[in-house]
C-alpha positions in Angstrom: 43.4 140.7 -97.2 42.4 144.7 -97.4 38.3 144.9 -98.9 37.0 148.0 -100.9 36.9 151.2 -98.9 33.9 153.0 -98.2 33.2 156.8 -97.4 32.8 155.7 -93.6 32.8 152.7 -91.2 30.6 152.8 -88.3 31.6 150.1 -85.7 28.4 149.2 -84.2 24.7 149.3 -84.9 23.3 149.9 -81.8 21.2 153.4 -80.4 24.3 155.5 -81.6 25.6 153.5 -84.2 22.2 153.1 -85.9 22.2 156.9 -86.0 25.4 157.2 -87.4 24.7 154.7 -90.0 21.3 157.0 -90.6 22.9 160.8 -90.8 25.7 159.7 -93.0 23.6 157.8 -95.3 21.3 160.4 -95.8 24.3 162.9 -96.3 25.8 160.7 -99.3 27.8 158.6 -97.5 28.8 155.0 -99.0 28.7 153.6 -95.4 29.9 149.9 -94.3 27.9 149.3 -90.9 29.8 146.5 -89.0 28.3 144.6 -85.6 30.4 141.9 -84.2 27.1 139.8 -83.6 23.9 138.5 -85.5 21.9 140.0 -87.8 18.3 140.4 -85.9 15.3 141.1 -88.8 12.9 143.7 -86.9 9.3 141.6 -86.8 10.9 138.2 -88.1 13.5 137.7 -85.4 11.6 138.2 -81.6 10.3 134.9 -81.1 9.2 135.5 -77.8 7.4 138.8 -78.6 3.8 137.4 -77.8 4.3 134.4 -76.2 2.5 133.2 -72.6 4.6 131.8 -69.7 3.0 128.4 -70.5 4.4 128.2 -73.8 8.2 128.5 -73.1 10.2 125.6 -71.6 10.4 126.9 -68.2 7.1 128.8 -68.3 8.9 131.9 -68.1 11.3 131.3 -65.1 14.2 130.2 -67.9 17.0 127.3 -67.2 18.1 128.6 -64.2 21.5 126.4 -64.2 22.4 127.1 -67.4 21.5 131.0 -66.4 23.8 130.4 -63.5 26.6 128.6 -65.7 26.5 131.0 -68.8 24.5 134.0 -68.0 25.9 135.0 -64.1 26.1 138.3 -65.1 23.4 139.5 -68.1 20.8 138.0 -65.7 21.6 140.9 -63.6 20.2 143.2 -66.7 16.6 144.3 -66.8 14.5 142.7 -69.4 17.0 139.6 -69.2 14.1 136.7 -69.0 13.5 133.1 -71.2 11.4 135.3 -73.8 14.5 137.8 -74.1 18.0 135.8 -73.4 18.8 135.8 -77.3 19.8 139.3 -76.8 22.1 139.0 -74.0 25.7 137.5 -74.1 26.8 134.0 -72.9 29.5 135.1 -70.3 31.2 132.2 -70.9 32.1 132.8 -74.4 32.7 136.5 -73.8 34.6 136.9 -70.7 36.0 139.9 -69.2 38.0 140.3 -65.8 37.1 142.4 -62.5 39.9 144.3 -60.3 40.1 142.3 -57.2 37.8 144.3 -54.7 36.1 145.6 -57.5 32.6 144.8 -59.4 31.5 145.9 -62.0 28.4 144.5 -64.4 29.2 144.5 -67.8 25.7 144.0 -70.1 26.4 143.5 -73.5 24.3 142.3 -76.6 25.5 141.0 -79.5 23.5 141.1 -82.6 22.4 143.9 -84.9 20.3 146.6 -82.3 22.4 145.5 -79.7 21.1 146.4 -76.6 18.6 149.2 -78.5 16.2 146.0 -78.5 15.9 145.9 -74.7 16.6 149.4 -73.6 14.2 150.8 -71.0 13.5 153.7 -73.3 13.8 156.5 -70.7 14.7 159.5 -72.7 15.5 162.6 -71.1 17.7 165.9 -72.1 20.7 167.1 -70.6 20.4 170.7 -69.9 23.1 173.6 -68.9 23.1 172.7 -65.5 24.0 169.3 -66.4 26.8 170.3 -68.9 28.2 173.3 -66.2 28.2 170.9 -63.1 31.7 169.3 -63.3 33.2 173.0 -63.2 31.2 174.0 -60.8 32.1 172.1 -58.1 35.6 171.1 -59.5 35.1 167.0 -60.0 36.1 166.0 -63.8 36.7 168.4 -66.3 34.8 170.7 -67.8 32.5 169.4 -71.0 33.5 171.8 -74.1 29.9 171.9 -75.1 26.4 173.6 -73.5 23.0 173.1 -74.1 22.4 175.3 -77.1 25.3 173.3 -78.9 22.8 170.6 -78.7 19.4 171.5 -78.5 18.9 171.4 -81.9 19.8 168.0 -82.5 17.6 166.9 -79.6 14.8 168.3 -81.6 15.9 166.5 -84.6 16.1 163.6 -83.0 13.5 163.4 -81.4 10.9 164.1 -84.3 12.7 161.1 -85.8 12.0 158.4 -83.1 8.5 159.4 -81.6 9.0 160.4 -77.4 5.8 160.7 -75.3 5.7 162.7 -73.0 4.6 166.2 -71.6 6.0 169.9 -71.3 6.7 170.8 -67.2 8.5 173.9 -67.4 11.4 172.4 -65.9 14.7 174.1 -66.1 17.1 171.1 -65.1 14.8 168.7 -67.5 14.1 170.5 -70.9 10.8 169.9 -72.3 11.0 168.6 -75.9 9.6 167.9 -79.2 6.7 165.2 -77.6 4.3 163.6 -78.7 1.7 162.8 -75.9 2.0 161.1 -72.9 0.7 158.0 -71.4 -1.6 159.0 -68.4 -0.9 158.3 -65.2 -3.3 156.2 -63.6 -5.4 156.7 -60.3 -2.8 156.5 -57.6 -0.3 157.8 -59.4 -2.3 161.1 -59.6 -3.1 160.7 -56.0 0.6 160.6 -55.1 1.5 163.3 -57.3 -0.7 166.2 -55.9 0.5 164.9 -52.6 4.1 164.9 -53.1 3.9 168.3 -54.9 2.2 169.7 -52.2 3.8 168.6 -49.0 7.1 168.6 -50.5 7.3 172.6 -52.5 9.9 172.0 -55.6 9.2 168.6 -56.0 8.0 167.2 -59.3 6.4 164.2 -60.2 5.7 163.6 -63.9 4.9 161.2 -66.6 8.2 159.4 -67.9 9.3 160.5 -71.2 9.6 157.4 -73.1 10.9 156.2 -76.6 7.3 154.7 -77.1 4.8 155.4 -79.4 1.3 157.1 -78.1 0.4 157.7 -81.5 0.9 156.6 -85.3 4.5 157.8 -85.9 6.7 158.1 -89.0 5.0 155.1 -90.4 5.1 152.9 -86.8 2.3 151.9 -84.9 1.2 153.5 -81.9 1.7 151.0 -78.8 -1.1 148.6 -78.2 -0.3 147.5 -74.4 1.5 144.1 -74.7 3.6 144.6 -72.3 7.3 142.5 -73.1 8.9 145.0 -74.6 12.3 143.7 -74.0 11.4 140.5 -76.3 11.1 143.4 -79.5 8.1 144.7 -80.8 7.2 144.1 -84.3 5.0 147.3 -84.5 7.7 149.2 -84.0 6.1 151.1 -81.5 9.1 151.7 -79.5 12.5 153.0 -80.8 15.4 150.4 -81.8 17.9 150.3 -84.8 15.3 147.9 -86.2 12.0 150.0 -86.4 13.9 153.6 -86.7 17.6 154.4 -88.0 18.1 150.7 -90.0 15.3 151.6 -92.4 16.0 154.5 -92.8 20.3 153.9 -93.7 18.9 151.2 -96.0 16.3 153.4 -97.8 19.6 155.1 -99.4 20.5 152.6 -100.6 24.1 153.3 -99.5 24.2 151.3 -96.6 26.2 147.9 -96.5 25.9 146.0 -93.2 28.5 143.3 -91.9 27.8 140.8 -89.4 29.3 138.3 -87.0 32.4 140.7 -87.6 34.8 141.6 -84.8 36.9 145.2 -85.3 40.4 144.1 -83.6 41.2 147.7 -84.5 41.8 150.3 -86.1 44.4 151.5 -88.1 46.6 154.8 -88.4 48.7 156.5 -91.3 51.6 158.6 -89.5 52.4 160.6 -92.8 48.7 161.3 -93.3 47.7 161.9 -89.8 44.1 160.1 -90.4 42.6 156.6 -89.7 42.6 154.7 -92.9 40.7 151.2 -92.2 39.4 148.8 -89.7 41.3 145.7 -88.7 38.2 142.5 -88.6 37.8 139.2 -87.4 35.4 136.9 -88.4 34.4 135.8 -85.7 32.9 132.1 -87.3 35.5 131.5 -89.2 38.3 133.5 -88.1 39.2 134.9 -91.4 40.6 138.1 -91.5 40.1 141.2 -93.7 41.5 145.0 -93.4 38.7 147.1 -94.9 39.2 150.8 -95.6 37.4 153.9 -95.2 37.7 158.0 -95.5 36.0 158.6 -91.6 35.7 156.0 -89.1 33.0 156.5 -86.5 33.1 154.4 -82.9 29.5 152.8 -81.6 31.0 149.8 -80.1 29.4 150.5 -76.6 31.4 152.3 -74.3 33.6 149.4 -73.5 34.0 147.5 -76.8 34.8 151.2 -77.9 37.8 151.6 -75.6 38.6 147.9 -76.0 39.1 148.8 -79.9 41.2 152.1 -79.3 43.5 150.3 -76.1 44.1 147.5 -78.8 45.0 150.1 -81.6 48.5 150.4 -80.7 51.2 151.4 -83.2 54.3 153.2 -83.3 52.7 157.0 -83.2 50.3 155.8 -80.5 51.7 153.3 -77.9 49.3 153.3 -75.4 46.5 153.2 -77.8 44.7 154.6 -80.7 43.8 158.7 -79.8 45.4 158.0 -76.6 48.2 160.9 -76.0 46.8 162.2 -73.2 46.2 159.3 -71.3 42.6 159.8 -70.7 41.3 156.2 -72.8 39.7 153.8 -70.8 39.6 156.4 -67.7 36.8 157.6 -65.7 34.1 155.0 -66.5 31.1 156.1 -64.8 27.6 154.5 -64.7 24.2 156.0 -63.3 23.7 154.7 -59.5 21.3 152.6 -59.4 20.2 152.8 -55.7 17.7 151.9 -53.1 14.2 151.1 -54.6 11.3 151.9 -51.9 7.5 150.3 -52.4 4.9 151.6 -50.8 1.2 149.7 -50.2 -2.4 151.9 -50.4 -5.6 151.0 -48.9 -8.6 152.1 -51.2 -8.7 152.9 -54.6 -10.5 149.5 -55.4 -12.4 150.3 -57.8 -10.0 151.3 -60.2 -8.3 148.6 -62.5 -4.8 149.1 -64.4 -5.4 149.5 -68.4 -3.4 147.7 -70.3 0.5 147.0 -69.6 1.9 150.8 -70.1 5.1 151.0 -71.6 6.3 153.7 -69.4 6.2 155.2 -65.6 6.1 158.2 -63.4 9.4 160.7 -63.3 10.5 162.6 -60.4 13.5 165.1 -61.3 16.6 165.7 -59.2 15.8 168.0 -56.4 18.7 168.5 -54.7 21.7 170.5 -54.9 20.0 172.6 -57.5 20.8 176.1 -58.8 23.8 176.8 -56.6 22.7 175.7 -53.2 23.7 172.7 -51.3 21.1 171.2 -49.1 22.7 167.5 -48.8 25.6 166.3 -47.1 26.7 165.0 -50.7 27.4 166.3 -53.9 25.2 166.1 -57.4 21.6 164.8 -57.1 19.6 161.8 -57.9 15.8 161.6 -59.5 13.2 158.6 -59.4 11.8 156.5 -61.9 8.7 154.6 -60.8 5.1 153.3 -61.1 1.8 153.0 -59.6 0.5 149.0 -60.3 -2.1 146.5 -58.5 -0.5 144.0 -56.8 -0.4 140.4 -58.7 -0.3 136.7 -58.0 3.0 136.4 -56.8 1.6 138.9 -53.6 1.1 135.3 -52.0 4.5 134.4 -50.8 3.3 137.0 -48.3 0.2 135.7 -47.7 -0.6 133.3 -44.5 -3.4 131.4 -46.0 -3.1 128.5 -47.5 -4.9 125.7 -49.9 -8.7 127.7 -51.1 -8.2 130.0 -48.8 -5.5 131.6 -50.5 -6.9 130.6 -54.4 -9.6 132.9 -53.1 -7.6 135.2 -52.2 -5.4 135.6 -55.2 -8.5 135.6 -57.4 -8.9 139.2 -56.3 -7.2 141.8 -57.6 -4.8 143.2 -55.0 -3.7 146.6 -53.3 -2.4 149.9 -55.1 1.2 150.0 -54.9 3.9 152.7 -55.9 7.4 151.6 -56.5 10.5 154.2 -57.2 13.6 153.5 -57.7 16.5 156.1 -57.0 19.1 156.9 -60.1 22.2 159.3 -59.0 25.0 161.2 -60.6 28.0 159.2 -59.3 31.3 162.4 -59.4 33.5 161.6 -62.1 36.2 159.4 -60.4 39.2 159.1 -62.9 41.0 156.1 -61.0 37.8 154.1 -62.2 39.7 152.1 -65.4 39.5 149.5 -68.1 42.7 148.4 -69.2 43.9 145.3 -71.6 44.0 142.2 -69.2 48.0 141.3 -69.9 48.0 137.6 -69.4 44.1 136.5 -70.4 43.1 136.8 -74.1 39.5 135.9 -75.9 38.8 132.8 -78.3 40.1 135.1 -80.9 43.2 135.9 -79.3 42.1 139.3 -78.3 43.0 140.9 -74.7 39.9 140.4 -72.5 39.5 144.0 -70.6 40.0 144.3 -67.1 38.2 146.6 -65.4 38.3 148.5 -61.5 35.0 150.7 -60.4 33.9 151.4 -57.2 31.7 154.1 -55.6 32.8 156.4 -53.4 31.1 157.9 -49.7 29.7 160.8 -52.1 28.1 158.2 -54.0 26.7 155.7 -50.3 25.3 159.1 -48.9 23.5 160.2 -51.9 22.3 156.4 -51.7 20.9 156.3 -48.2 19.4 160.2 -48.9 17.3 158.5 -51.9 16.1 155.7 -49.5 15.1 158.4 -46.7 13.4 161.0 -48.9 11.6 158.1 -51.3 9.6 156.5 -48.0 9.3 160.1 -46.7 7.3 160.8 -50.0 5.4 157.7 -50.0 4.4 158.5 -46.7 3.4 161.2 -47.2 0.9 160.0 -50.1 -0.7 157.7 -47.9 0.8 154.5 -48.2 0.0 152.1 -45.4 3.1 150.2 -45.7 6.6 150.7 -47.3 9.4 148.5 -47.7 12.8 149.4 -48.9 15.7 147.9 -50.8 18.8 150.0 -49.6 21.6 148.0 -51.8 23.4 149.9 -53.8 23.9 147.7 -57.4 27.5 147.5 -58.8 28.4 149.8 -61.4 27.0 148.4 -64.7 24.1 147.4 -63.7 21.8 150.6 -64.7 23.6 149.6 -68.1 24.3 153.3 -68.5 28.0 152.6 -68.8 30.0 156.0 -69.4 33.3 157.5 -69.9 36.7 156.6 -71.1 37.3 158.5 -74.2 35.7 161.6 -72.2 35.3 165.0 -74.2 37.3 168.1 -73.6 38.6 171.5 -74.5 42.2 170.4 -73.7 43.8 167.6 -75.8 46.1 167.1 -72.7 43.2 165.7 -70.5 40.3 164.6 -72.7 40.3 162.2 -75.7 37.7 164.4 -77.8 36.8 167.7 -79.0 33.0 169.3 -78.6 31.9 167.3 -81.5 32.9 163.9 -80.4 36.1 164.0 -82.9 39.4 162.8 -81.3 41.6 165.5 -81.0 44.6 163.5 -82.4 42.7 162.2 -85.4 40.7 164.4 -87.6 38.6 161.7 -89.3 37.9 159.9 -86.0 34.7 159.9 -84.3 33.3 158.6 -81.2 29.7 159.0 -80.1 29.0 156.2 -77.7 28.7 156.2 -74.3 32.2 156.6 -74.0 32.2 160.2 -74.7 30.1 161.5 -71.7 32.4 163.7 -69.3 29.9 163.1 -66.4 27.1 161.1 -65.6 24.1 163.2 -64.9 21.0 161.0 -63.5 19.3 161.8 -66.1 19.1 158.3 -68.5 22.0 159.2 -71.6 20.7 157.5 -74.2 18.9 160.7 -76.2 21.8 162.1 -75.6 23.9 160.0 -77.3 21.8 159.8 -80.2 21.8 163.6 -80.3 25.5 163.5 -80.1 26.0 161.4 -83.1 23.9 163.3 -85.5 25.4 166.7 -84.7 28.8 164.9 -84.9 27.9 163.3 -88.5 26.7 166.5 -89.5 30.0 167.7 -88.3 31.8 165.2 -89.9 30.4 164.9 -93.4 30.4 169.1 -93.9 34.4 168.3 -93.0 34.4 165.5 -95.4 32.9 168.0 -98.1 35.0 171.3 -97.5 38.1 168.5 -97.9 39.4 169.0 -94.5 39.3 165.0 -93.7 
C-alpha cells in the first residue's frame, strides 16, 4: 500500500529528531514524524515521576529476575530503575548480536522522546579544537565543518531549550547563551579553589545542564525532585515532550506515527532522490510505503545505519548512501572510565539543598593547544558532584542493631565523586553490519556489531584514575576509593559514527550539512554523523546540527534544487 506523501519524513522523534520535526514545521513543512515505539504524553505518561520507594512493587530495587531475563543490558543505562524501566527496551524482544571478543552496550528507548526522556542533560559545545583534532594528529578524517559553521545554531538552540550554566572564558569549551547556573555547594567550592590552585590550568565549573534555573519559554523552573529520568511534567528539563513536540504541533503541520518501524528507505535511479519510506507496523504487521519530497534520519545512531544497511537496491548494493563504504563504520562512543570518590572530614554544618539536577565540570586538560603532555592521544574531562553521604553508607559500617540506627540517623560525611569521560581516536575497524543468518520478529536483519578500545584509549583510562585521586587529594579528602573499569562501548550512551561527515564523497557518507553526498534530499543528523568523539557530551551538538541542516534543507527545497 503507498500513503499520501508529505513535504518530509523524519524517522525518529528523539533529541534530533524532535528538532527536525520542529525547524521544518516552522519553515512550512507538511511533516510526517514516525517513531517505531509508543506514543509517551509529556505530564500524562511518567507514572513514576513522584513516586516513594515504598510505593512501587519492589520499593525501588525493581524485579531483579525479570531485569536479569529481559533487561541484561538497558540495566547497564543510567537512570534505568523500577520508576523508569518503561523507557528502556526489553532485550528480549529487540535483540541484537556482539562480535565474538567484542562488547558493546546498546541503550535504546522506544517510544516517542526516546531516550530524550532519560538523558543526563549534559550540554556542552564543540569548539575548533574539537572540529581540527582528527587532522591534526592524523586519526579519522577531517570534519568539513568548524566552529563558526555552527555557532550560530548553538545559539539558536540553545535559547530554545533553556541551559544553565555560566561563562568561563574557556577556549576548548565555548561559553553559550545560559541562563544561570545552579550553585555549587560547600565542598564543591572548597574543592574547586583547591584544584585550581594546586593544579595551574585546571578548571572546575558548574555543569551546563539542559535544566531549567528559571521560568523558560513557558516551562517551569526546576523545583528539586530529584528523578529526573522518570520525566518531569514541569518540563523543567529539555525532552521532545516539553520542547520541540509542542512546538512541531503548534503548526499545525505536524503528523506523528507511532508503533511504526522504517524497514527502509527507498531510491528513484532516474531521479537521483529518495522518494518514500518503507514501514512496518510493528502490532499488526501491516505494511505501507509512504512518500515524501526530503527524508531526514533520527533513528539513533544505530537504528539509523540499520535503515540505510537495509536500503539496498540496484544503484546501491551495499546500502542506501553507501558508495564509499563508510556506513556502519567507525562507531565511537565517549569512554566512560574510572570513577574516583573521595571522603572529607568537616563541613558538618552544611546540609545539601534540595536534589540538584546537575554537577560540577572539569574540562579536558591535556594534550591541549599543540602540546603533548600524556603518553596518549586526545584528552578526557570529569563530570562529578559534591553530596552527604546516605543510608546505604552502612554496608560499611561495623556496628550493628541501635548502634548503627543511631548511626544512620545522622547525616553522613562530604563526599566528591568524578567520573572520567574520554575521546576514544576514531578507529574505522569498529563496525555494525546486517547479522546474515539472525533476523527480528519482523523479519528484519538484527545488526551485529564489533567495538573495542584500543591501548590509546586503556592509558588515557588509567591517566583519569591517577590525576582524579591526585586532585581529590589534593582538596583534602581523607579517603578515596577508585573504580578503574573501563565500561564497554555503549554504555555512556553517546553512541557515534557510521554515516560519518566529510569533504570527500569517497571516505565519508555526508557533506558539511549532514546531507548524504549521494542523495541530495537525504539528511542525517543523529549521532551517526559525528566524525570524532570529543569528550565533551554530543547531544547539543546534534541538535545544533539538525536545525542548521533543516535550514539547509528547506532553503534547497525552496530554490527547487531537491
Amino acid at each position: 500500500m503507498t500513503s499520501s506523501t508529505f513535504d518530509a519524513i523524519v524517522v525518529g522523534s528523539g533529541i534530533s529528531g524532535g528538532w527536525a520535526a520542529k525547524e521544518l514545521t516552522e519553515r512550512g513543512a507538511r511533516v510526517l514524524l514516525i517513531d517505531r515505539g509508543r506514543m509517551v504524553r509529556h505530564g500524562e505518561d511518567y507514572p513514576g515521576e513522584h513516586k516513594a520507594p515504598w510505593e512501587f512493587p519492589f520499593r525501588g530495587f525493581g524485579d531483579r529476575l525479570l531485569y536479569e531475563r529481559d533487561y541484561a543490558v538497558q540495566r547497564r543505562g543510567r537512570g534505568f530503575e523500577e520508576g523508569s524501566v518503561q523507557f528502556f527496551v526489553n532485550d528480549r524482544e529487540h535483540p541484537y548480536q556482539v562480535e565474538p571478543g567484542t562488547d558493546f552496550s546498546w541503550l535504546r528507548g522506544y517510544q516517542v522522546g526516546g531516550r530524550s526522556l532519560v538523558w543526563g542533560r549534559a550540554s556542552f559545545r564543540l569548539s575548533d579544537f574539537n572540529f581540527g583534532e582528527n587532522k591534526r594528529d592524523g586519526h579519522g578524517i577531517d570534519w568539513p565543518i568548524r566552529y563558526a559553521d555552527v555557532a550560530p545554531w548553538y545559539d539558536h538552540v540553545e535559547r530554545f531549550i533553556g541551559v544553565s550554566g555560566a561563562r568561563e572564558g574557556i577556549d576548548e569549551l565555548p561559553d553559550g547563551e545560559f541562563l544561570p547556573p545552579f550553585a555549587m555547594n560547600c565542598i564543591e567550592e572548597h574543592a574547586k579553589k583547591a584544584i585550581e590552585s594546586r593544579f595551574p590550568g585546571r578548571r572546575m565549573i558548574n555543569e551546563r545542564t539542559a535544566v531549567l534555573s528559571r521560568d523558560h519559554n513557558g516551562r517551569s523552573a526546576c523545583h528539586l525532585c530529584g528523578p529526573c529520568h522518570r520525566g518531569c511534567s514541569t518540563g523543567s528539563y529539555f525532552s521532545t515532550q516539553s520542547s520541540t513536540l509542542p512546538a512541531a504541533q503548534a503548526t499545525g503541520r505536524l503528523t506523528i506515527m507511532t508503533d511504526t518501524i522504517v524497514a527502509g528507505v527507498d531510491y528513484d535511479p532516474q531521479s537521483k532522490r529518495v522518494t518514500a519510506v518503507r514501514t512496518i507496523n510493528s502490532k499488526t504487521g501491516a505494511r505501507e510505503t509512504i512518500g515524501a519530497r526530503l527524508i531526514f534520519l533520527n533513528a539513533s545512531t544505530l537504528g539509523t545505519i540499520h535503515i540505510l544497511l537495509n536500503s539496498r537496491s540496484e544503484s546501491f548494493p551495499d546500502g542506501l548512501a553507501n558508495r564509499s563504504g563508510a556506513v556502519g563504520r567507525g562507531i565511537m562512543d565517549t569512554l566512560k572510565g574510572p570513577m574516583i570518590t573521595g571522603t572529607f572530614a568537616g563541613f558538618d554544618q552544611f546540609q545539601p539543598v534540595g536534589n540538584r539536577p546537575t554537577g560540577i565540570y572539569i574540562p579536558r586538560f591535556r594534550n591541549l593547544a599543540g602540546r603533548r603532555d600524556a603518553d596518549f592521544l586526545r584528552g578526557y574531562g570529569y563530570q562529578g558532584s559534591g553530596s552527604r553521604a546516605l543510608w546505604t553508607r552502612g554496608v560499611e559500617s561495623k556496628a550493628i542493631g541501635p548502634a548503627l540506627k543511631a548511626e544512620l540517623h545522622k547525616p553522613g560525611p562530604w563526599t566528591i565523586m568524578l567520573g572520567g569521560m574520554g575521546e576514544p581516536l576514531p578507529n574505522f575497524d569498529n563496525v555494525v553490519r546486517l547479522d546474515p543468518a539472525r533476523t527480528d520478529k519482523w523479519g528484519l536483519p538484527q545488526l551485529l556489531v564489533s567495538h573495542r578500545w584500543t591501548a590509546n584509549e586503556e592509558r588515557m583510562a588509567q591517566d583519569m584514575a591517577d590525576q582524579g585521586e591526585a586532585m581529590l587529594r589534593a582538596a583534602g579528602a581523607v579517603k578515596v576509593a577508585t573504580i578503574r573499569e573501563i565500561k564497554p562501548g555503549g554504555e555512556t550512551n553517546h553512541e557515534m559514527g557510521g554515516a560519518r561527515m566529510g569533504h570527500d564523497p569517497r571516505e565519508s557518507v555526508l557533506n558539511g550539512f549532514n546531507q548524504a553526498h549521494d542523495i541530495p534530499n537525504l539528511y542525517v543528523t543523529d549521532g551517526s554523523c559525528m566524525t570524532s568523539s570529543p569528550c565533551q557530551n554530543p547531544s547539543l551538538t546534534y541538535m545544533a546540527l539538525t536545525a542548521r541542516a533543516a535550514d539547509h534543507a528547506m532553503t534547497r527545497l525552496g530554490q527547487g534544487a531537491l
